[in-house]
N, C-alpha and C positions, 0 to 999 in steps of 0.2 A: 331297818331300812330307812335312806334319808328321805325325806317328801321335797319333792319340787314342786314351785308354783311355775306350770306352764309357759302363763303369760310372762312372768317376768326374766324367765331360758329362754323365752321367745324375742324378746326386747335384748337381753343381753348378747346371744347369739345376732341379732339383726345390726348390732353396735357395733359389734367385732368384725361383720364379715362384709360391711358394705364399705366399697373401697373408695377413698377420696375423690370426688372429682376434677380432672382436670381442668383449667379453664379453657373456654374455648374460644377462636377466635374466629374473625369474619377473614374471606379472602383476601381483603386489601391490609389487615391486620397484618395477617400471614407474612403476605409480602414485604412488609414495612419490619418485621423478627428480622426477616430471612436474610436481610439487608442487611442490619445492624451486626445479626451474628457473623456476617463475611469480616467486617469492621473490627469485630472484636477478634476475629480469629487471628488478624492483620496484626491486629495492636499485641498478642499474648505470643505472635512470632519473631516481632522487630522490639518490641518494648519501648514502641514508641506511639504515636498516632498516624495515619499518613501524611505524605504533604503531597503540595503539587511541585512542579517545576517539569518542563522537556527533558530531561536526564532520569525524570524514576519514571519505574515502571506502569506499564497503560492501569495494569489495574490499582497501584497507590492511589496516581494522579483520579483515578474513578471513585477510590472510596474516599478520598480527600474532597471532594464533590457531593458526594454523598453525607458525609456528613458532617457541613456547614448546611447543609438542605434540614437534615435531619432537625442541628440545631437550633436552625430556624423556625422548627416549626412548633408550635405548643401541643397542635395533635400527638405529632409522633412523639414528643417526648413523655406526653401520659402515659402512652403504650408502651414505652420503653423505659417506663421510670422503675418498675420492678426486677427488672433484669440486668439490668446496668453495671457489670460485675467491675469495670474501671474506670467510674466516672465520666466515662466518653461525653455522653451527652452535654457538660459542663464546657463553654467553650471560652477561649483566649483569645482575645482582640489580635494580640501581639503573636498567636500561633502560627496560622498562615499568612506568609508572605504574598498575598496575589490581589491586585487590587479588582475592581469593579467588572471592568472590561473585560479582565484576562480569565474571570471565574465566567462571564455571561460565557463569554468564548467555547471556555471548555462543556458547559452545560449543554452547548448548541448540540452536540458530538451526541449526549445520551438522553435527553429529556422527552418526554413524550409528547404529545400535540396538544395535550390539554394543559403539561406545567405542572401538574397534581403531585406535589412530594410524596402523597401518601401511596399513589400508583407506583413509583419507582419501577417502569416496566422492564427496565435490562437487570433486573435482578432474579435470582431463579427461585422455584419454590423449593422446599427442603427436598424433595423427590428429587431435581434437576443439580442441586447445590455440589452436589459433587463433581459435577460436569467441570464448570469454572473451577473449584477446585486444587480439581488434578493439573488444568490447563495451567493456573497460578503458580505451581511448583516447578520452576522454571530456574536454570542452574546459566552461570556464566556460560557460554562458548566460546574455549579454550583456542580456537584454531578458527574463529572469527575471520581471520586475516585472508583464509582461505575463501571464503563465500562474500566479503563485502562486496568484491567486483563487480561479482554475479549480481549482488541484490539492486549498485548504480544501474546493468544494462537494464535490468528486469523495469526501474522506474524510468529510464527513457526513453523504453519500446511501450511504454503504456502510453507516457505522451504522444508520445509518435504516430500513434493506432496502429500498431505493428502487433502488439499485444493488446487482445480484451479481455475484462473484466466480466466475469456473467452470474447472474444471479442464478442461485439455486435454487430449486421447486423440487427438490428430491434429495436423496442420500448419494454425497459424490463418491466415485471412485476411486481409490485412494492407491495410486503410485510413485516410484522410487522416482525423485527429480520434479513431481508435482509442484505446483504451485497456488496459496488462496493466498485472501487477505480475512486476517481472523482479528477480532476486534481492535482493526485499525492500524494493525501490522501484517507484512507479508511474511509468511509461513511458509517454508522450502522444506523437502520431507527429502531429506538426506540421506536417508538408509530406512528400509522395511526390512525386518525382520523374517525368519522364517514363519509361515504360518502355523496357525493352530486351532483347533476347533474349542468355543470358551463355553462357559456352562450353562449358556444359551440355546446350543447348537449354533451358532455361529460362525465363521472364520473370522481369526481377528491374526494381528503380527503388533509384534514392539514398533514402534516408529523411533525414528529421530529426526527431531523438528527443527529444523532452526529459525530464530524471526531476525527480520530484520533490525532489533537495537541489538544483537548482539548477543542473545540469550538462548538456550536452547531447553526441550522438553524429552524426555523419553517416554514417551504413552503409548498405550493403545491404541490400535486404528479406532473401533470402534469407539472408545471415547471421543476422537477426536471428530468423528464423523458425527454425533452431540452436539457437540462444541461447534461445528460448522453451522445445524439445521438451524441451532437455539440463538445464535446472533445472526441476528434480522441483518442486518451490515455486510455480512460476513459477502467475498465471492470467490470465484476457481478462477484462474488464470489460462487462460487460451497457450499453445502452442505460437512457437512465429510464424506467422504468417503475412502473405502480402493480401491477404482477401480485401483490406480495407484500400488497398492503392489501385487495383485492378479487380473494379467489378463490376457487375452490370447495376450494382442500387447506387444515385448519386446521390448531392445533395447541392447545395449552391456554390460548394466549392470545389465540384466537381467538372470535366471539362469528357466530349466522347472522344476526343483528341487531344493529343499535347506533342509535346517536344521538349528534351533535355537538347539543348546546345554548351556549345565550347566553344569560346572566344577567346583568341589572342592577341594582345595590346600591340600594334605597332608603332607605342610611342619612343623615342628617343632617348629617355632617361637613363643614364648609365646601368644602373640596378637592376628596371625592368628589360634594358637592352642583355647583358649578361644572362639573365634569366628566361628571355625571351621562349625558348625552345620547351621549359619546365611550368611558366606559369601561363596558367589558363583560368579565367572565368566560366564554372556551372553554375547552370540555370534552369530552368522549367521554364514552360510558355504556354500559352493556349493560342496565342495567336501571332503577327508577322514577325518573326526575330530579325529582319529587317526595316521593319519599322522603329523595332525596339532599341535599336541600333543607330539611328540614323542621327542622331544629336549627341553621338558619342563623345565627338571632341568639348564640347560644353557640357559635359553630368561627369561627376564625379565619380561614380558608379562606376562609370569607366573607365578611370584613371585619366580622365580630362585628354585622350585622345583618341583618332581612331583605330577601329579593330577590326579586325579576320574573321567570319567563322572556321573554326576547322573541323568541325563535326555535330551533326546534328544525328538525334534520334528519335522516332516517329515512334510514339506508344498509343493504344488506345485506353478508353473506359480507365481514365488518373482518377485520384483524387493530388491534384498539381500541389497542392500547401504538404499536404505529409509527406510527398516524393520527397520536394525540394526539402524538408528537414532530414529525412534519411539520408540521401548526401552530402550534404552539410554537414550533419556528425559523421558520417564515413570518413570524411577527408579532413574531419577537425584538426587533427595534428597535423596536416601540410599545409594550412592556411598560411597567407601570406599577407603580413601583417605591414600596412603601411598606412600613413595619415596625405590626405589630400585636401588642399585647399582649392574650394569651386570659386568663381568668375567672382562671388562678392567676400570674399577673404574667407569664409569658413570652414571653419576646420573639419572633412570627412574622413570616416573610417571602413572606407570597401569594404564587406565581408564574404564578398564570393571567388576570392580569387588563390588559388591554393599555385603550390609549387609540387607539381605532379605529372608526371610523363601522358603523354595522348594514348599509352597505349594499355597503363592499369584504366585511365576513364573506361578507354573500348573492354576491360576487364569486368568492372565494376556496373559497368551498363548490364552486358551479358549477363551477371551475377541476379542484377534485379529484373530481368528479365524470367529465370527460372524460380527466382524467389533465394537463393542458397546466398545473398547479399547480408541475410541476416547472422550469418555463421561466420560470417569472417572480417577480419579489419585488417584496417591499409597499416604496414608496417614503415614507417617513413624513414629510417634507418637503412633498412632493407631494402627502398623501394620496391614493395613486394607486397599483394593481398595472400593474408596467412591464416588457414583454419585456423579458428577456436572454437573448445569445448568447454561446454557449461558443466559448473560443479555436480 
């Protein structure tokens, strides 16, 4: 029988079974891995580094930002000197093309208040890391051509306050034709899928996203609904509406009264004489369109003669600046483009004067009156207001 020395089966076995330890890192450690490894994932997809430039993608131009931050720093590159499976942290003078201003620039977009490279706050921790991700695996949209339009009216109903923008405090609802803005792009959810219960107990459905450069995703709601909470930026897209032109809340550019009028030139000029009957001047007012009026034949404004009203309309609770831009772009394509020189040679460019019958205006007034102005545009071909439907 063999004799064992306890003690040293005891040492041996304690040799063998005790498992190496990982290293461990602090929270802002974490953060600053979590970071690098988006970077390298970037770099082992494209086989290349990122850059910046308007033309690549929001999240290149992010990790292209990230890490000149990175290499800037001697902290993070301690902590990333072990891991560094591509040399990343090694940087080229001659790499990025973007000079001083144009990096401060883009840095404005993601940096946190304190400046701290080592905080890196829009990066996720490995828990969340999937979120961005999945959002990142992002394919051309083939049929782009179909939804640009959509994405023009969507950015000049946001100018306009015809569209808001609202921050989220919760998990948003997520429907077929929705609209947010997800880091720094607008997201149109083009098709939901059938639903399905996921191994959560949840309901979740395939989506299709589209963004505005051009690109589209096929995800999960619930991921994307993630991806919504976790960027702080992030908002939902209001319906159209006229709540911001007709309300009881004002503000300085607000009036409890207004007036849309229409003016007709009864100057003599060949051009405007022919046209007489079609071209009219819209406007907004808060106050006497007779007043407003009265110096016509010296302002340019008004074709340096005098004018008619031929219809006035009385609205309450405006906001008079957003009105007057929602018909202005309504009647964009019938503007009536001429140059006028005032009393001291100057050369003006009227821009209120469209070439449009008195009785789409009376159409078009009515329209913003129920609010349905938003759904339709002037066909200047046709002279005709013609529903449209959004993709």
């Amino acid at each position: 029988m063999t004799n064992y020395n306890i003690d040293d089966l005891r040492s041996e076995l304690d040799s063998f079974a005790k498992p190496k330890k990982d290293k461990t890192y602090t929270p802002r450690e974490e953060r600053i891995i979590a970071g690098f490894e988006e970077i390298e994932a970037f770099f082992e997809e494209k086989k290349r580094k990122p850059k910046h430039g308007e033309n690549n993608d929001i999240f290149e131009r992010l990790y292209a930002v990230r890490l000149e931050r990175i290499q800037a720093s001697d902290e993070c590159k301690a902590i990333l000197k072990d891991i560094d499976r591509f040399g990343l942290l090694e940087s080229n003078p001659d790499e990025f093309e973007i000079d001083e201003t144009e990096l401060m620039s883009e840095l404005e977009a993601y940096r946190d208040t304190t400046n701290d490279i080592s905080k890196l706050t829009h990066v996720k921790t490995k828990k969340g890391r999937h979120v961005s991700e999945e959002i990142a695996q992002r394919t051309t949209c083939k049929d782009f051509s179909e939804f640009q339009d959509m994405f023009e009216q969507v950015k000049d109903q946001l100018k306009t306050g015809v569209r808001q923008a609202h921050v989220l405090t919760k998990t948003p609802e997520i429907k077929k034709a929705g609209l947010f803005v997800l880091f720094g792009q607008i997201a149109y959810i083009a098709d939901y899928g059938d639903s399905f219960t996921n191994l959560q107990g949840r309901t979740d459905a395939r989506l299709r996203v589209i963004f505005d450069n051009g690109t589209e995703s096929n995800m999960l709601m619930t991921s994307f609904q993630r991806a919504i909470l976790k960027d702080t930026a992030s908002r939902q897209l209001s319906d159209l509406e006229l709540g911001t032109l007709f309300s009881d809340q004002t503000d300085e550019s607000d009036t409890q009264s207004g007036m849309i009028y229409v003016l007709r030139s009864k100057s003599d000029h060949p051009i405007i004489k022919e046209n007489r009957e079609l071209l009219h001047k819209i406007g907004v007012t808060g106050g006497s369109i007779e007043a407003r009026i009265a110096n016509a034949k010296h302002d340019p404004t008004y074709l340096m003669d005098d004018v008619e009203v031929v219809a006035t309309y009385k609205l309450s609770n405006i906001n008079r600046i957003k009105l007057e831009q929602i018909i202005h772009k309504f009647f964009a394509s019938a503007r009536f483009s001429v140059a006028i020189k005032d009393r001291f040679g100057k050369t003006i460019e009227p821009r209120e004067w469209y070439l449009v019958p008195l009785f789409i205006i009376d159409e078009a007034v009515e329209r913003i009156r129920t609010g349905s102005i938003l759904k339709v545009s002037y066909d200047v071909q046709k002279v005709k207001i013609i529903e449209e439907e959004m993709q």
